[in-house]
C-alpha positions in Angstrom: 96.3 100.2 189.3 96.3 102.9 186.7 99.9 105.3 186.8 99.6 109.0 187.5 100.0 111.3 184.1 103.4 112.8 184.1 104.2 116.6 183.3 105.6 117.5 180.5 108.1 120.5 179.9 107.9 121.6 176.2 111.5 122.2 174.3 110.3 124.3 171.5 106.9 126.4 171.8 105.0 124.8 169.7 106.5 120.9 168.9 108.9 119.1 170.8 110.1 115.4 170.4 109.4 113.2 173.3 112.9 111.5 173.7 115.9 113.4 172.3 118.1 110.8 171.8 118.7 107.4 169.5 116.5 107.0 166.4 114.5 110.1 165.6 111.7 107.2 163.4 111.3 105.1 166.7 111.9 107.5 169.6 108.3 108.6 170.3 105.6 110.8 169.2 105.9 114.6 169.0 104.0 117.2 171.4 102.4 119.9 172.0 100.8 122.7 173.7 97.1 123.7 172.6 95.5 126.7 174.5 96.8 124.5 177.4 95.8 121.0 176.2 98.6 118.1 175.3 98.5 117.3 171.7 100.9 114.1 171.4 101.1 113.3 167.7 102.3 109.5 166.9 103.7 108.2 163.8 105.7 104.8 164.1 105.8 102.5 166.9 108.3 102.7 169.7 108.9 99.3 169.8 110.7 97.7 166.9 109.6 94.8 164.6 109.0 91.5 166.5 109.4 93.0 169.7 107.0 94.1 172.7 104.8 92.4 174.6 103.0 88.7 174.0 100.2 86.9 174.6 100.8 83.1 175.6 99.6 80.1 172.9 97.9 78.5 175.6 95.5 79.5 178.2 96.3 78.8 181.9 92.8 78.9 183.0 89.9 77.3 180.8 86.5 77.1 182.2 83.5 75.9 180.1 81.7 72.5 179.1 79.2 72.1 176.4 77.7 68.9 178.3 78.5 68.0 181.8 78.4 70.3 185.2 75.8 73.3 184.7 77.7 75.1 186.5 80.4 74.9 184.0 78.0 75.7 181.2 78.7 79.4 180.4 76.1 81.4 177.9 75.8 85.1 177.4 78.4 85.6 180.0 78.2 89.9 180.4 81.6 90.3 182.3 84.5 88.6 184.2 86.5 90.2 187.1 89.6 88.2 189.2 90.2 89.6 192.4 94.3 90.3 193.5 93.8 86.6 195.6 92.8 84.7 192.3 89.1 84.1 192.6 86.8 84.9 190.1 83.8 86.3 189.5 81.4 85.2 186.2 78.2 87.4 185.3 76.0 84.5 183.4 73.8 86.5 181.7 72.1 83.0 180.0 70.9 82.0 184.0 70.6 85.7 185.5 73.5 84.6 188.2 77.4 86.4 188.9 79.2 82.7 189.8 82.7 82.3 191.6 85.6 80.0 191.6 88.7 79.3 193.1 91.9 80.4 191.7 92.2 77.2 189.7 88.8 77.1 188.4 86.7 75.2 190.6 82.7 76.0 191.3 82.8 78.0 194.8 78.9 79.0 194.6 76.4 81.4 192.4 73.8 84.8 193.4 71.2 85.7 191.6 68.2 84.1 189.8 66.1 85.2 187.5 63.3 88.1 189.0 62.7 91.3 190.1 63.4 91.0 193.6 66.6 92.2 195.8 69.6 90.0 194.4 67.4 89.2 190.8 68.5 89.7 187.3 66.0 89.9 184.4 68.9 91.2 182.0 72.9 90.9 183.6 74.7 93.4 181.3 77.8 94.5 183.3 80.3 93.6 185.5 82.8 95.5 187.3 84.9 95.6 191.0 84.2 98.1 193.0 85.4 99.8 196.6 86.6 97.0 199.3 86.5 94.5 196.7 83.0 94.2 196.3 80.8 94.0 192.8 78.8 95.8 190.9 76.0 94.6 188.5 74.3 96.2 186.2 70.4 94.6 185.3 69.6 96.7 182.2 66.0 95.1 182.1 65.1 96.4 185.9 68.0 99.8 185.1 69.5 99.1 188.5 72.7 98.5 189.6 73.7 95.9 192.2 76.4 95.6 194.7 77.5 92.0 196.1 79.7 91.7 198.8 83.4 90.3 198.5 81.7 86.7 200.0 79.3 87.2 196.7 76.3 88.0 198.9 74.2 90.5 197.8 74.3 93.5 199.7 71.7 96.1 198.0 70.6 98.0 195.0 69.8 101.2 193.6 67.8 102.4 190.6 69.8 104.3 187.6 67.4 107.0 187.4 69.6 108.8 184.4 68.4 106.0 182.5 64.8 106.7 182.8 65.5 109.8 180.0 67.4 108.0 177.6 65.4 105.7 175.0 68.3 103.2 174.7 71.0 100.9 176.9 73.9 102.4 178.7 76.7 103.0 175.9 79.5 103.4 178.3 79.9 102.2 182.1 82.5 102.2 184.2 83.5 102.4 187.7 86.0 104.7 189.2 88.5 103.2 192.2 86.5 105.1 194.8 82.9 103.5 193.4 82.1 106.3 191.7 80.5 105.6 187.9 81.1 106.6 184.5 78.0 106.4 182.9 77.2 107.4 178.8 73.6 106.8 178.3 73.0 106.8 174.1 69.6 108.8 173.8 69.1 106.5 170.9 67.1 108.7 168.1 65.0 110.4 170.7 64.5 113.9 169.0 60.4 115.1 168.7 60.4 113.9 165.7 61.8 110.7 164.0 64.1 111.0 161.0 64.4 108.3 158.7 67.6 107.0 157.5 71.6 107.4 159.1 72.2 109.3 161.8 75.2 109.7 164.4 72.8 110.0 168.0 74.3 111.6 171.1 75.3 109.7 174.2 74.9 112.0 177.3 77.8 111.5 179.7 77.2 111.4 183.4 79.6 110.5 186.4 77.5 109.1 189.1 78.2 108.6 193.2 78.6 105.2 194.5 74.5 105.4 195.3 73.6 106.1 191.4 73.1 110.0 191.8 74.5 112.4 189.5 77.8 113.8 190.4 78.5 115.6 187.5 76.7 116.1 184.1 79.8 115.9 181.6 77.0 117.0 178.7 76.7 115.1 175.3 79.2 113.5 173.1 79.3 111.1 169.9 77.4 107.8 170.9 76.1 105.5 168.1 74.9 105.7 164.5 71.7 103.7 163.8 69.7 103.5 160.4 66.2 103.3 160.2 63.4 103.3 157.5 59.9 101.4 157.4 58.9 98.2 155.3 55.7 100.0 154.5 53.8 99.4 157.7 56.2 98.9 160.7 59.5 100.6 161.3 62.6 99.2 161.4 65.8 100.0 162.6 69.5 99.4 164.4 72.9 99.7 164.1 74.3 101.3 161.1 76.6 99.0 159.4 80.6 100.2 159.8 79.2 103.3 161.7 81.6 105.0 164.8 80.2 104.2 167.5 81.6 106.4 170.8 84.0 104.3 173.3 85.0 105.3 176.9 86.9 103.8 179.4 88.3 105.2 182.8 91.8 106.0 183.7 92.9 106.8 187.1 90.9 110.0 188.3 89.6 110.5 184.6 88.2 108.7 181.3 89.8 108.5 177.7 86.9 109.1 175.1 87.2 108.4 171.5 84.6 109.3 168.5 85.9 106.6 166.5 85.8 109.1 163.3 89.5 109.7 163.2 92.4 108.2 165.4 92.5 110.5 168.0 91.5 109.2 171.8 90.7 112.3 174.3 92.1 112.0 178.4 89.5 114.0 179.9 89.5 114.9 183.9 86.6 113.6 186.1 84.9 116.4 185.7 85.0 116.4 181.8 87.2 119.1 181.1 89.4 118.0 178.5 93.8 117.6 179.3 94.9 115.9 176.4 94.6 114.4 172.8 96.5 111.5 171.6 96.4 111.2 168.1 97.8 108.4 165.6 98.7 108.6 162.1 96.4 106.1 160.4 94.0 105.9 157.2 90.7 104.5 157.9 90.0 101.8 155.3 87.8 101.7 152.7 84.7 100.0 152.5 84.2 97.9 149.9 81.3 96.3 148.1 83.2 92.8 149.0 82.9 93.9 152.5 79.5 95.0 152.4 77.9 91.5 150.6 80.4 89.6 153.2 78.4 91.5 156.4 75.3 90.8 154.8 75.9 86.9 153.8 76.6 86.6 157.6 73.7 88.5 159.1 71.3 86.6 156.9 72.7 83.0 157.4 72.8 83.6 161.0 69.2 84.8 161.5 67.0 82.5 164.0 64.0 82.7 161.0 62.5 84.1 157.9 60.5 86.8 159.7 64.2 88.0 161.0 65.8 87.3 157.3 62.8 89.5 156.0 63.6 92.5 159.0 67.5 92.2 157.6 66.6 92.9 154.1 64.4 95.6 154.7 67.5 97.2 156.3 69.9 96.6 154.0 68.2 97.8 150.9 68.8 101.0 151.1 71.5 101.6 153.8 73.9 104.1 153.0 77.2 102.3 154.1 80.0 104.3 155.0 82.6 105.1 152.4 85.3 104.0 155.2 85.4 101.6 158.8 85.7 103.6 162.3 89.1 104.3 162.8 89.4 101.7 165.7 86.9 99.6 167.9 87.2 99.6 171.5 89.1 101.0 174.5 90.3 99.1 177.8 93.6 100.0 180.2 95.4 97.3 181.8 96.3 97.0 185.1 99.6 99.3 185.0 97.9 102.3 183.1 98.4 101.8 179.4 95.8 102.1 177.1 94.5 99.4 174.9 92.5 100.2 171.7 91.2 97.3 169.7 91.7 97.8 165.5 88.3 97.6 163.8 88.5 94.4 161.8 86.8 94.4 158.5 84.0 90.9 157.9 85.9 88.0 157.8 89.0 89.2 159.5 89.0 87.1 163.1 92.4 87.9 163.9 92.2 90.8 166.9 94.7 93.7 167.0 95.3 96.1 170.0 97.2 99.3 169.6 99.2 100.0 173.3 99.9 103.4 174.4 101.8 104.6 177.3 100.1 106.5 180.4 101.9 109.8 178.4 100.1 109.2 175.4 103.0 107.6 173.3 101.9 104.5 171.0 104.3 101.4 171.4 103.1 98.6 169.3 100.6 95.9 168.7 99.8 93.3 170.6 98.0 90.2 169.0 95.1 88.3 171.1 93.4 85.2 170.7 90.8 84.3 167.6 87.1 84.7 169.2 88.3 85.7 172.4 86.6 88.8 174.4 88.8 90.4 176.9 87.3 92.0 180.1 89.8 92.0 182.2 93.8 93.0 181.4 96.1 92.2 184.8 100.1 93.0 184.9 100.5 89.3 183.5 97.3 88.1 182.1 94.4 88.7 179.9 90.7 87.6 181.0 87.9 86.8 179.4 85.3 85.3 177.3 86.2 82.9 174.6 83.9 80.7 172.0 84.9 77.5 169.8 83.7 76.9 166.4 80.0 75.7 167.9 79.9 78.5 169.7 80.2 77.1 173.0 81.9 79.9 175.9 84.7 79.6 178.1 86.1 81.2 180.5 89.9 81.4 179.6 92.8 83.4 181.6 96.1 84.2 178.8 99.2 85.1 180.4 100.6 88.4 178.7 104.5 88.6 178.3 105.5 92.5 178.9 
């Protein structure tokens, strides 16, 4: 459950210190007061070296066989949710089903098959609780969204008509405690007329009712960058290598948004009007040419074939790489109403750092997760989520957090 903002009364007109006593370096970030907006400027952790909160060694849940029970056999899994009682929920994107177990890990039942039909998935690519403990799914082939009942039964569906104006996938979804959604749609390059090379594209920002409609239209923020160019006769294009790429995440009866071009995370109301900015003192790294050769060694030794090896090269010939990384990569909040942002790791850096600030906006410390481990889900004690050894094989594996 996400904490309610508290108010702040400013000292000084224009900069205050957020605690008044002990030591000035570690006792929080300095505010202010913007035309009415809370700037809260962070410099040093509040927590001091080798202290704050933990992740366990070992997992206390691991779900996943390479060979064995299929229904133990994990692949593309989209999104994990645990409800309050234990039981889980699994979206198995590889097999179009959401599956559930016990609070121990053991095979309670599956929905969903591969189709078009009510309670079919042709693409699962989301995953989140919604009111009365029910589920929703999102099937970006078929742009619907799903709901299943809390017995995992499907209940009905409803087209994301937003979707049908935007020329790319959802950037940004989310679901609000009362089931209403927090959609971004990234309009992917769609202007008249297509420009070759980098560009930053605009994600369009909706918050839609529990039935898909539009609530509000929160208008058009940062989304993705993409490069594209031609080989001569066909175009090609995607993802622009160490390009900001927009992140949102909601946060009791609002969203925090972040351009990912400097560190500074916006808490914006439902309604999009912005209340305040949270800003960290931080230098975006440098790209090097190491960094760039290390990407691209990667991409081409893990392409499925030459024609996909021959697509890569085309693209990296004469991408402009950024001159430095996104200043972090991804935003979640836990289960008591701090905010998680994930460090942008350069190539061949595994190790995952998260940043933790308060519900005020103050930044605490780091917290160090598991190597190849994808969190969805961050409860008072635990971290859930996707994990994959060295063949790649997935898991399902629950960490218990120390706070």
């Amino acid at each position: 459950m996400s904490r309610t903002p508290l108010l702040l009364l400013l000292v000084l007109p224009s900069l205050a210190c957020w605690s008044c006593g002990g030591e000035p370096a570690r006792s929080g970030p300095m505010v202010r007061d913007s035309s009415g907006i809370t700037v809260v400027e962070n410099a040093l952790p509040a927590w001091p070296e080798e202290t704050g909160w933990r992740v366990t060694d070992a997992p206390s849940l691991d779900m996943g066989v390479m060979e064995g029970d299929p229904d133990y056999q994990f692949f593309q899994v989209a999104g994990v949710v645990r409800w309050p009682h234990g039981r889980i929920a699994v979206a198995n994107a590889g097999t179009s089903q959401v599956r559930f177990f016990d609070p121990e890990g053991r095979f309670l039942g599956a929905t969903g098959r591969k189709g078009g039909g009510p309670g079919e998935f042709e693409g699962l690519g989301w995953l989140h609780p919604t009111r009365g403990d029910s589920l929703l799914v999102y099937d970006w082939r078929n742009r619907r969204a799903s709901v299943l009942a809390p017995d995992g039964a499907f209940a009905r569906s409803f087209p994301l008509t937003v979707l049908g104006t935007a020329y790319g996938l959802p950037a940004v979804a989310d679901v609000f405690p009362d089931g209403e959604i927090l959609l971004g749609a990234d309009m992917f390059l769609s202007g008249e007329e297509t420009v070759m090379g980098a560009a930053r594209d605009s994600a369009i920002y909706y918050v839609l009712d529990p039935e898909g409609e539009v609530r509000h239209t929160l208008g058009a923020f940062p989304g993705g960058s993409y490069y594209q160019t031609t080989d001569g006769e066909s175009w090609v294009g995607g993802g622009l290598v160490f390009g900001p790429t927009g992140q949102a995440v909601v946060w009791d009866d609002g969203f925090y948004y972040g351009s990912a071009e400097a560190y500074e995370i916006q808490l914006r109301s439902r309604s999009g009007g912005l209340k305040r900015l949270i800003r960290l003192a931080y230098q975006r790294r440098p790209v090097t040419r190491e960094d760039i050769d290390t990407y691209i060694a990667d991409r081409m030794a893990r392409a499925r074939n030459e024609e996909r090896r021959q697509i890569y090269r085309t693209m990296f010939e004469n991408m402009p790489f950024p001159d430095r990384m996104p200043a972090y990569d991804g935003l979640l909040v836990d289960a008591e109403g701090y905010l998680w942002v994930a460090e942008y790791r350069p190539p061949g850096d595994d190790q995952p750092r998260w940043r933790i600030f308060d519900d005020r906006g103050a930044y605490l410390g780091i917290v160090h997760t598991p190597k190849r481990f994808r969190i969805f889900e961050i409860g008072s004690d635990y971290l859930l989520g996707r994990w994959a050894d060295e063949r790649d094989v997935e898991h399902i594996r629950m960490y218990g957090l120390v706070r």
